[in-house]
C-alpha positions as CSV (number, residue, x, y, z in Angstrom):
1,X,75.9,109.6,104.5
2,X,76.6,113.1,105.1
3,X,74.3,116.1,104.9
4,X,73.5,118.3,102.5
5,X,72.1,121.9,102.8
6,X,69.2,123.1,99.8
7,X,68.6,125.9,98.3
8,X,65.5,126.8,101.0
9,X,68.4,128.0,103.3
10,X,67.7,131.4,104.6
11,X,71.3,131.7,105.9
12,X,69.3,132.3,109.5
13,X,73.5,131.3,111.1
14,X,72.3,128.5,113.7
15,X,73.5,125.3,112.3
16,X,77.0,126.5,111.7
17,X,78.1,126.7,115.3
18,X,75.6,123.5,116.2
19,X,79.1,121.0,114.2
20,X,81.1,119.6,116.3
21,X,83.2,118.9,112.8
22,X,83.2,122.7,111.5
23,X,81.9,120.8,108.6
24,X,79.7,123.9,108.0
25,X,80.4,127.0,106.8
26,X,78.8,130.4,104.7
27,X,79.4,129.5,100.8
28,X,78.8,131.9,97.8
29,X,75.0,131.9,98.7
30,X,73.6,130.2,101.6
31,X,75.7,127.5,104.4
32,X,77.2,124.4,102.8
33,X,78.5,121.2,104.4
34,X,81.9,119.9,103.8
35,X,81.2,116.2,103.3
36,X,84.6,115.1,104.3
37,X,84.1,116.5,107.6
38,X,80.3,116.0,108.2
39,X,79.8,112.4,110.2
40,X,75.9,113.0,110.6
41,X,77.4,114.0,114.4
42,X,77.7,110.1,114.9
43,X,80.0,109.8,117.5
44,X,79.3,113.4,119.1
45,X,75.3,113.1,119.5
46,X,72.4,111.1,118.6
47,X,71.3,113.5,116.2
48,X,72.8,115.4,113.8
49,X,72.2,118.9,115.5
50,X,71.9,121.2,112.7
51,X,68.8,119.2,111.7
52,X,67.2,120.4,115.4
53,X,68.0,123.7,115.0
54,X,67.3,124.4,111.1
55,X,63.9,126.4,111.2
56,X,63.3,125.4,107.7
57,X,63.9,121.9,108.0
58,X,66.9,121.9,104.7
59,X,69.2,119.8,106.0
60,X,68.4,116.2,104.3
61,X,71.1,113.2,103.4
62,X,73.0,114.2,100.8
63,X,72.3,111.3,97.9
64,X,76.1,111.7,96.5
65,X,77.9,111.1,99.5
66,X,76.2,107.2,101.3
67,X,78.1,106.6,103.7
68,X,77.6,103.3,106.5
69,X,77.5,104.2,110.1
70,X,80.7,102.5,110.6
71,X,82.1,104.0,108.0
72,X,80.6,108.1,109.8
73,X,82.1,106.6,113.3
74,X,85.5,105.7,111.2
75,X,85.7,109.9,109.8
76,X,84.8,110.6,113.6
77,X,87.8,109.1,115.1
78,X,90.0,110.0,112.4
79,X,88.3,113.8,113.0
80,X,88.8,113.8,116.6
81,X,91.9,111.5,117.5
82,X,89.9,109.1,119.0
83,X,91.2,105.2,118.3
Protein backbone atom coordinates (compact mmCIF):
# COMPACT_ATOMS: atom_id res chain seq x y z
CA UNK A 1 0.00 0.00 0.00
CA UNK A 2 1.50 3.20 -0.54
CA UNK A 3 1.12 6.48 1.40
CA UNK A 4 -0.94 9.13 1.12
CA UNK A 5 -0.36 12.78 2.35
CA UNK A 6 -3.96 14.84 3.78
CA UNK A 7 -4.94 17.85 3.67
CA UNK A 8 -3.43 18.61 7.57
CA UNK A 9 -0.06 19.09 5.68
CA UNK A 10 1.53 22.24 6.71
CA UNK A 11 4.13 21.89 3.85
CA UNK A 12 6.77 22.13 7.03
CA UNK A 13 9.60 20.31 3.85
CA UNK A 14 10.90 17.31 6.09
CA UNK A 15 9.42 14.31 4.49
CA UNK A 16 10.39 15.14 1.04
CA UNK A 17 14.09 14.58 1.35
CA UNK A 18 13.36 11.57 4.15
CA UNK A 19 12.28 9.09 0.28
CA UNK A 20 14.65 7.08 -0.72
CA UNK A 21 12.16 6.81 -3.94
CA UNK A 22 11.68 10.76 -4.63
CA UNK A 23 8.18 9.59 -4.41
CA UNK A 24 7.51 12.93 -2.75
CA UNK A 25 7.30 16.13 -4.05
CA UNK A 26 5.55 19.97 -3.49
CA UNK A 27 2.07 19.72 -5.47
CA UNK A 28 -0.43 22.69 -6.13
CA UNK A 29 -1.02 22.98 -2.36
CA UNK A 30 0.71 20.89 0.20
CA UNK A 31 3.49 17.55 -0.62
CA UNK A 32 1.94 14.64 -2.42
CA UNK A 33 3.22 11.11 -2.94
CA UNK A 34 3.70 9.49 -6.18
CA UNK A 35 2.21 6.10 -5.66
CA UNK A 36 4.14 4.45 -8.35
CA UNK A 37 7.22 5.23 -6.67
CA UNK A 38 6.28 5.06 -2.85
CA UNK A 39 7.17 1.33 -1.59
CA UNK A 40 6.20 2.31 2.22
CA UNK A 41 10.45 2.41 2.23
CA UNK A 42 10.22 -1.49 2.35
CA UNK A 43 13.37 -2.56 1.15
CA UNK A 44 15.25 0.75 2.23
CA UNK A 45 14.08 0.90 6.11
CA UNK A 46 11.83 -0.60 8.60
CA UNK A 47 9.70 2.32 8.51
CA UNK A 48 8.48 4.46 6.14
CA UNK A 49 10.54 7.59 7.24
CA UNK A 50 8.39 10.42 6.34
CA UNK A 51 5.95 8.96 8.89
CA UNK A 52 8.85 9.64 11.78
CA UNK A 53 9.55 12.91 10.74
CA UNK A 54 5.87 14.31 9.90
CA UNK A 55 5.13 16.68 12.96
CA UNK A 56 1.50 16.39 12.22
CA UNK A 57 1.34 12.86 11.94
CA UNK A 58 -0.57 13.03 7.86
CA UNK A 59 0.99 10.51 6.38
CA UNK A 60 -1.60 7.37 6.52
CA UNK A 61 -2.02 4.25 3.84
CA UNK A 62 -3.51 5.51 1.07
CA UNK A 63 -7.00 3.24 0.75
CA UNK A 64 -6.79 3.45 -3.29
CA UNK A 65 -3.54 2.14 -3.81
CA UNK A 66 -3.27 -1.77 -1.44
CA UNK A 67 -0.54 -3.00 -2.21
CA UNK A 68 1.16 -6.69 -0.57
CA UNK A 69 4.56 -6.46 0.89
CA UNK A 70 5.78 -8.60 -1.84
CA UNK A 71 4.32 -6.78 -4.19
CA UNK A 72 6.22 -2.96 -2.28
CA UNK A 73 9.64 -5.21 -2.27
CA UNK A 74 8.84 -6.08 -6.17
CA UNK A 75 8.49 -1.75 -7.01
CA UNK A 76 11.73 -1.67 -4.73
CA UNK A 77 13.88 -3.73 -6.87
CA UNK A 78 12.43 -2.58 -10.02
CA UNK A 79 13.14 1.20 -8.35
CA UNK A 80 16.59 0.51 -7.49
CA UNK A 81 18.05 -2.24 -9.85
CA UNK A 82 18.14 -4.69 -7.33
CA UNK A 83 17.20 -8.47 -8.66
Amino acid sequence: MSLIITDDCINCDVCEPECPNGAISQGEEIYVIDPNLCTECVGHFDEPQCQQVCPVDCIPLDPDNVESQEELMDKYRILTGKA
